[in-house]
Each structure stands twice: as C-alpha cells, then as structure tokens.
TIMAR-901242 format. One line per field, with one value per residue (C-alpha): residue in three letters; x, y, z; residue number from 1. Coordinates in nm, 2 decimals, padded with zeros to 4 digits. Layout:
N
resn: ALA, ...
x: X, ...
y: Y, ...
z: Z, ...
resi: NUM, ...
//
This chain:
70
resn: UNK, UNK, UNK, UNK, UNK, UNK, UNK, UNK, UNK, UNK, UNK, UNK, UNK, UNK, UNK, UNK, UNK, UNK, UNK, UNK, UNK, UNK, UNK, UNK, UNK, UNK, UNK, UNK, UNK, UNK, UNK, UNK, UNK, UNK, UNK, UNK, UNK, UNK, UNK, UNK, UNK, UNK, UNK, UNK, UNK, UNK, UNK, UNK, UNK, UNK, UNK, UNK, UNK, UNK, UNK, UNK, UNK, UNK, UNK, UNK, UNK, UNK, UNK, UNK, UNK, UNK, UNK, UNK, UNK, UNK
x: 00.57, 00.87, 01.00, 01.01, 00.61, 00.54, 00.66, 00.40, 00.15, 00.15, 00.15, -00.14, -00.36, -00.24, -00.37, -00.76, -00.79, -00.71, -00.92, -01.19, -01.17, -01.19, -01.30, -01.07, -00.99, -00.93, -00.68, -00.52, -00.45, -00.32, -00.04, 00.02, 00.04, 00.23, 00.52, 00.55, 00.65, 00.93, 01.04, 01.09, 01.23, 01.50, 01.35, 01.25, 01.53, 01.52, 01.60, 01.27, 00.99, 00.74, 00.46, 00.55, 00.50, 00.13, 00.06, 00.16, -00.05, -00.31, -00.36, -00.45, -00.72, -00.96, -00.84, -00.76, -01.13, -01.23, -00.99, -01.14, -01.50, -01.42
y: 00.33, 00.27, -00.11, -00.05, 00.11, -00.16, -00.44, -00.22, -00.25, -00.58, -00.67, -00.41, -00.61, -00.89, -00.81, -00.65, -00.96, -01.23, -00.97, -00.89, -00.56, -00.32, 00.00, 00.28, 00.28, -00.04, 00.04, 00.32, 00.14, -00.14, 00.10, 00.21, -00.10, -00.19, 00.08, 00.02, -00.32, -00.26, 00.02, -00.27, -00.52, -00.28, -00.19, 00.18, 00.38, 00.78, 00.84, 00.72, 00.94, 00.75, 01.02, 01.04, 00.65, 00.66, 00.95, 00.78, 00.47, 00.63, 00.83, 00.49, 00.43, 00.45, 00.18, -00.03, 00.00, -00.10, -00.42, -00.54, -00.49, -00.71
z: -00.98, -00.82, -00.72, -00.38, -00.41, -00.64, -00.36, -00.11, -00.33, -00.38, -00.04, 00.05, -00.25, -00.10, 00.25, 00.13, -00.05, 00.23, 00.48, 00.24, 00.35, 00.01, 00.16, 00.10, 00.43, 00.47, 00.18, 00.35, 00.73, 00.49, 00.32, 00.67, 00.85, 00.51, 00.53, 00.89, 00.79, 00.59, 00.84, 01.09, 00.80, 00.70, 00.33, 00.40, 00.60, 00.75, 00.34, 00.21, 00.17, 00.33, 00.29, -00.09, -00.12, 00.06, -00.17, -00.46, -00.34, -00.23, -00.57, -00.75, -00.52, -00.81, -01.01, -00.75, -00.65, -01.02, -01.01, -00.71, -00.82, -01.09
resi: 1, 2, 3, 4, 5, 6, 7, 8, 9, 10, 11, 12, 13, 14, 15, 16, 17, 18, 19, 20, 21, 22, 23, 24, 25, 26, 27, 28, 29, 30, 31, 32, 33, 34, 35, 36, 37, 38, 39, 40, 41, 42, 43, 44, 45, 46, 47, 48, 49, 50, 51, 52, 53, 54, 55, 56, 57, 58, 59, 60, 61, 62, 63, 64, 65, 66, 67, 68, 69, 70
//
C-alpha cells in the first residue's frame, strides 16, 4: 500500500472507530467521504487514480473486518 492509501486508510479506521460504524458500508462511504477530503485539501490531484485507491482499500475489507472484531 501506497503512503498516500496508507494516510486514507488510517483516517477511514480512524473515522469507523470514533462512529462505531464497522459495516462494510460504513467502510466504503468512509473511503469516499475520505478521498473527497484530500481532493479539497490538495493531496489527491486530476493525476491520482482515485478509483484505483478505493479498490485497493476496498480489497482489504476482510481483514479490516477481523481487526475490528478483535
């Protein structure tokens, strides 16, 4: 993963856990709400893939399920 996904990441875990949301869509909105974010902050430009990143995210779903079931 990527710094810049990594940073995303973060900030989505972040989020689920203040909310208590852990549902995978919960997760989802959170990446989108996420990138959108950094869009507006300057971090992602036209040159990022942005579907790429919530692919990439969204692929870890499972594990991020099993961590927060923990």
């Amino acid at each position: 993963m990527d710094d810049l996904t990594q940073e995303i990441f973060l900030l989505v875990k972040k989020k689920m856990l203040e909310q208590g949301a852990y549902t995978r869509d919960a997760y989802r909105g959170y990446i989108e709400e996420t990138i959108e974010y950094f869009k507006e902050k300057g971090k992602l430009t036209e040159d990022d893939d942005y579907e790429q990143i919530e692919g990439n995210l969204l692929e870890i779903w499972p594990e991020v399920e099993k961590e927060l079931a923990d």
